[in-house]
C-alpha positions in Angstrom: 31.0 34.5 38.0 33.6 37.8 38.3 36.0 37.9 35.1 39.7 37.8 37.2 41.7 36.8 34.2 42.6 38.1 30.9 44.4 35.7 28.6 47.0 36.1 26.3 47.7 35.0 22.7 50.8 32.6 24.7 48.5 31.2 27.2 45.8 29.9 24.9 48.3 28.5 22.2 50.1 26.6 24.9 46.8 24.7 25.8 46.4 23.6 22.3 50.4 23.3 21.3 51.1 19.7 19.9 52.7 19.0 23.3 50.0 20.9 25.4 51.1 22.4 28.9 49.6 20.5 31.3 50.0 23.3 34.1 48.2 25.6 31.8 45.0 23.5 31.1 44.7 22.2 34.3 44.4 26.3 35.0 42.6 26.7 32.5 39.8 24.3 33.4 39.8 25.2 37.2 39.0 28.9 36.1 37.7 29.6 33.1 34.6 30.7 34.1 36.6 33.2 35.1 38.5 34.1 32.1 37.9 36.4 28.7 40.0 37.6 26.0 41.4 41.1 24.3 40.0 41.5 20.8 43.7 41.8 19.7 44.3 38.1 21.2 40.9 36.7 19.0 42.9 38.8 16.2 46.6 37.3 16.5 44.8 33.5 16.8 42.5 33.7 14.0 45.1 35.1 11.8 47.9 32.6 13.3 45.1 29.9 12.2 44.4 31.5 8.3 48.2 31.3 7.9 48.2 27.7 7.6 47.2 25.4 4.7 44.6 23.5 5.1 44.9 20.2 6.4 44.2 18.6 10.2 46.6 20.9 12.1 44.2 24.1 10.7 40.9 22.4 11.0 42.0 21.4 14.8 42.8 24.6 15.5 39.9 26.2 13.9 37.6 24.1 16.0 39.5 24.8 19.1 38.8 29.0 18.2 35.4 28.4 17.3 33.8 25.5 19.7 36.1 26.3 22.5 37.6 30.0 22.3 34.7 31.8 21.2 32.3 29.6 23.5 34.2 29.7 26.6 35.6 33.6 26.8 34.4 36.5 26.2 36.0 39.1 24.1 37.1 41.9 25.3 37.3 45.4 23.0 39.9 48.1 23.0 37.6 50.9 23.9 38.4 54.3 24.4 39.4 53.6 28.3 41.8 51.2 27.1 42.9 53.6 24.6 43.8 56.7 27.0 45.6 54.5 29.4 47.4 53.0 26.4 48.7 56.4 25.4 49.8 57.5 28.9 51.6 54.3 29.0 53.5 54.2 25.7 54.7 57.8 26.5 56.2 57.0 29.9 57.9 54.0 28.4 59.2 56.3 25.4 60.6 58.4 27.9 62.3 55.9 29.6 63.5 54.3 26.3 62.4 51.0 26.9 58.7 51.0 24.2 56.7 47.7 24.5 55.5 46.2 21.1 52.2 48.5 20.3 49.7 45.1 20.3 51.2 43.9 24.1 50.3 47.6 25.0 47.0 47.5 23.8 46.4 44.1 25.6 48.0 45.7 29.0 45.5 48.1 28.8 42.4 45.9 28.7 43.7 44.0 31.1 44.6 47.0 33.0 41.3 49.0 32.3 38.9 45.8 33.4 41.3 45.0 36.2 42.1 41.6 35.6 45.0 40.1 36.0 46.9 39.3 32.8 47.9 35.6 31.8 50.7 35.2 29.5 54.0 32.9 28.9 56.1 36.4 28.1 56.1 37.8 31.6 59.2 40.1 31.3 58.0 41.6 28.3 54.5 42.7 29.9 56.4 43.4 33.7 57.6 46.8 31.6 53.8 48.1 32.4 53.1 50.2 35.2 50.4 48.6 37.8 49.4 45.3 35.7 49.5 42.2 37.8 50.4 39.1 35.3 50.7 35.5 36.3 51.9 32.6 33.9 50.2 29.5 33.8 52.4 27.8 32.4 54.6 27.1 35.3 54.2 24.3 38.0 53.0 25.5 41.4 51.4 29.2 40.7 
């Protein structure tokens, strides 16, 4: 099956939040086949994960990244494509005075390099990037 999707950090912790998102899941089961991951997002959810103590909350989520992340999506790397259109992009947002957070640029720009369409709660913070189409799963109806 054709990758379509790239999901965000927000996407995947909704689906395993202590009140899940049932919109999300039931979007994330319907296309996951469908679906990888930036390297940065494997990044921010392993080190979200290490940043707990251990008890159940930390061993749930490692199993979640390891059985279900890791198994299900593949991971995307920020590669010298991803890179130059990175660069491009940060300028022309500098110029305009309106810079995006370095780590949302660098997942714009897989997204943006693979063309996929990027998955992520924080739609107005990624809408800032020049050609990226971005859904949120999170919502009813979409």
């Amino acid at each position: 099956m054709t990758l379509r999707y790239l999901l965000d950090t927000s996407t995947l912790s909704a689906a395993i939040a202590p009140k899940p998102n049932r919109p999300a899941l039931l979007r994330l089961t319907e296309r996951g086949p469908q679906c990888a991951i930036a390297a940065i997002v494997w990044n921010e959810l392993l080190y979200g994960c290490e940043r707990l103590a251990k008890g159940a909350r930390k061993s749930e989520l490692e199993a979640y990244l390891h059985d279900v992340v890791l198994t299900s999506f593949p991971v995307l790397p920020y590669d010298r494509a991803a890179a130059t259109w990175h660069g491009i992009e940060r300028a022309r947002q500098e110029r305009e005075g309106r810079p995006s957070p370095y780590v949302d640029g660098q997942i714009a720009a897989i997204a943006r390099v693979n063309d996929l369409t990027l998955v992520t709660v924080n739609v107005k913070d990624f809408g800032r990037f020049s050609d990226l189409t971005i859904e949120d799963w999170t919502r009813r109806g979409k």
